[in-house]
PLY file of the C-alpha trace (Angstrom):
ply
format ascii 1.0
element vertex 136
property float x
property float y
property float z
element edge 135
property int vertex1
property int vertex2
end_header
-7.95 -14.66 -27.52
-6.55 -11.62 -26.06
-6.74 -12.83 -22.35
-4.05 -15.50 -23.54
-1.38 -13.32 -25.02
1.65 -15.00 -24.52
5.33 -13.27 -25.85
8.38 -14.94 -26.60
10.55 -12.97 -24.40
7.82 -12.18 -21.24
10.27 -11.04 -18.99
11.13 -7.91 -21.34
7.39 -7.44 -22.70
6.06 -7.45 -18.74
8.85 -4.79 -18.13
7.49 -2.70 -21.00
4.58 -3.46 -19.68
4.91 -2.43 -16.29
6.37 1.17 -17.80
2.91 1.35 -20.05
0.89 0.86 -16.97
2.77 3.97 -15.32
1.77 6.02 -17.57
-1.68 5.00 -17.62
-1.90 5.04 -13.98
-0.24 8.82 -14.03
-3.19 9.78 -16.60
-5.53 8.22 -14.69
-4.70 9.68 -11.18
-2.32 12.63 -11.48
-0.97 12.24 -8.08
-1.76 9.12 -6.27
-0.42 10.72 -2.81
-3.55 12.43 -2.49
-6.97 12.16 -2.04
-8.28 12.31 -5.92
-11.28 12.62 -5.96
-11.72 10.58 -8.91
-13.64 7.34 -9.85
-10.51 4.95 -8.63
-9.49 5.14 -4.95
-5.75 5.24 -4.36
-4.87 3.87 -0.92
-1.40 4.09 0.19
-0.12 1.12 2.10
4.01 1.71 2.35
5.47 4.56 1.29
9.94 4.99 0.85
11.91 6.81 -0.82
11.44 5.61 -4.37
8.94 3.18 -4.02
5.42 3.29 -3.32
2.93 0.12 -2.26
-0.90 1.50 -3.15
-3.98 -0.18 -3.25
-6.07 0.59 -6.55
-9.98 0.25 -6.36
-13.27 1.54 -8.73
-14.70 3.51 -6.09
-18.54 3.25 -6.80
-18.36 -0.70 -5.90
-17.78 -2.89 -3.18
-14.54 -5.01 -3.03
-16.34 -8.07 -4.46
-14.55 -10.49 -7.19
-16.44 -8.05 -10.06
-14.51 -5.06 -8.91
-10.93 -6.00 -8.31
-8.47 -4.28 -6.08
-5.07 -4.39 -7.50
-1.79 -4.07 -4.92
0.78 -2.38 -6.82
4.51 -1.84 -6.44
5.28 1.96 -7.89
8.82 2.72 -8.43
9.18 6.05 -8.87
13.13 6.12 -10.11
12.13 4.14 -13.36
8.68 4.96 -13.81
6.77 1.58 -13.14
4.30 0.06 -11.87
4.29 -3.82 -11.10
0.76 -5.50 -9.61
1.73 -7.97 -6.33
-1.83 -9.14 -5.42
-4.99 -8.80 -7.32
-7.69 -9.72 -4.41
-10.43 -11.92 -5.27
-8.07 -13.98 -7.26
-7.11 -17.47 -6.29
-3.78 -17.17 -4.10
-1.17 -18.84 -5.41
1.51 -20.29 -3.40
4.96 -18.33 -4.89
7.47 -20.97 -2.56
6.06 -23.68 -4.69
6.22 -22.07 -8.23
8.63 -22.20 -10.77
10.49 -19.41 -12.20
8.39 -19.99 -15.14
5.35 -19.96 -13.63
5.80 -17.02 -11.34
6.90 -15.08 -14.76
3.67 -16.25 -16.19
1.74 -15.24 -13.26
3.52 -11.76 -12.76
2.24 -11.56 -16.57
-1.15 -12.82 -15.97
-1.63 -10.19 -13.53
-0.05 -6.93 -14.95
-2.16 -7.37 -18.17
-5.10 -7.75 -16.53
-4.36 -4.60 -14.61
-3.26 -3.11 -18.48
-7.00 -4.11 -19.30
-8.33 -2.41 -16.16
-6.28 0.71 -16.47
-7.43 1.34 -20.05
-11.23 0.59 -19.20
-10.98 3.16 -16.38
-9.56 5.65 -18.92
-12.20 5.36 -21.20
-14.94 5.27 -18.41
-12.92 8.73 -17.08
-13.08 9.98 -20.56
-16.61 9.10 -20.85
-18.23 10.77 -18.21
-16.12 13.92 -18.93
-17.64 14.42 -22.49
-21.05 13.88 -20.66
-20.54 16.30 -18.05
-18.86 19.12 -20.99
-22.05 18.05 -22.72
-24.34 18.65 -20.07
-22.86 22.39 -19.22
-22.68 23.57 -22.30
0 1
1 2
2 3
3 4
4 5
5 6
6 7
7 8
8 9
9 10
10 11
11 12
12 13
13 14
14 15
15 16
16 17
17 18
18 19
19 20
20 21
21 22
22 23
23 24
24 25
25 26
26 27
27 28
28 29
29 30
30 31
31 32
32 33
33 34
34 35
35 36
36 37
37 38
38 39
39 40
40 41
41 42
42 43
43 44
44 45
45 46
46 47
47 48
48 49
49 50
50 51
51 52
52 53
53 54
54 55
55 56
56 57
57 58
58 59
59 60
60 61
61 62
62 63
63 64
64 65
65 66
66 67
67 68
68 69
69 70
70 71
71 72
72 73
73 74
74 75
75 76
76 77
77 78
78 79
79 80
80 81
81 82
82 83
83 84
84 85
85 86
86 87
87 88
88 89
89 90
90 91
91 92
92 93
93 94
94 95
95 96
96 97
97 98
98 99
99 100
100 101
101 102
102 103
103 104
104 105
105 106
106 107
107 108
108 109
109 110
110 111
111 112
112 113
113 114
114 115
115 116
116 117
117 118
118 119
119 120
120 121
121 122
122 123
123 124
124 125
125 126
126 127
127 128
128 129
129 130
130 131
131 132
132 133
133 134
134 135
């Protein structure tokens, strides 16, 4: 199953990963400093120099376990993106965890939000074809 994709070396696929995930986020929301507009809600949280903390959120549903709101880490200096807290998941407790398992984890999460990002996109994509469609 694809929801159990495991690598040999996880710490360099998750920072591949991470970089992917940039550039889907960039596609998806040009520039998350602003108001877009668009179908996912970008909430700023902390803001310095090179780093961003945003929420991410469909914006047609309610924050219930079916529409997830990912807290993300954006670092702007190496283009990446790194998810800290997907709510409505089951909070882990990182003191207690292995290296391992917080590597496993951190993976868990981004590649959920790789799976998120890329049904957005097509959703985005979608409803732009419709609405071409529908003026033309």
């Amino acid at each position: 199953m694809l929801s159990h994709v495991s690598p040999i070396n996880k710490s360099f696929c998750l920072q591949v990963l991470c970089e992917e995930n940039y550039k889907k986020l960039s596609k998806l929301i040009p520039n998350f400093t602003q108001n877009n507009g668009g179908e996912v809600k970008a909430k700023i949280l902390n803001s310095g120099p090179y780093t961003h903390t945003i929420q991410l959120q469909h914006c047609e549903f309610e924050p219930v376990v079916t529409n997830p709101s990912f807290t993300c880490r954006v670092y702007l200096d190496v283009q990446s993106i790194e998810v800290i807290r997907v709510e409505g998941a089951t909070p882990i407790h990182q003191q207690a965890l292995s290296p391992k398992a917080l590597l496993n984890n951190k993976w868990k999460m981004n590649y959920f939000f790789e799976k998120w990002l890329v049904f957005q996109l097509q959703l985005t994509n979608t409803h732009q074809t419709a609405a071409r469609t529908a003026n033309a």
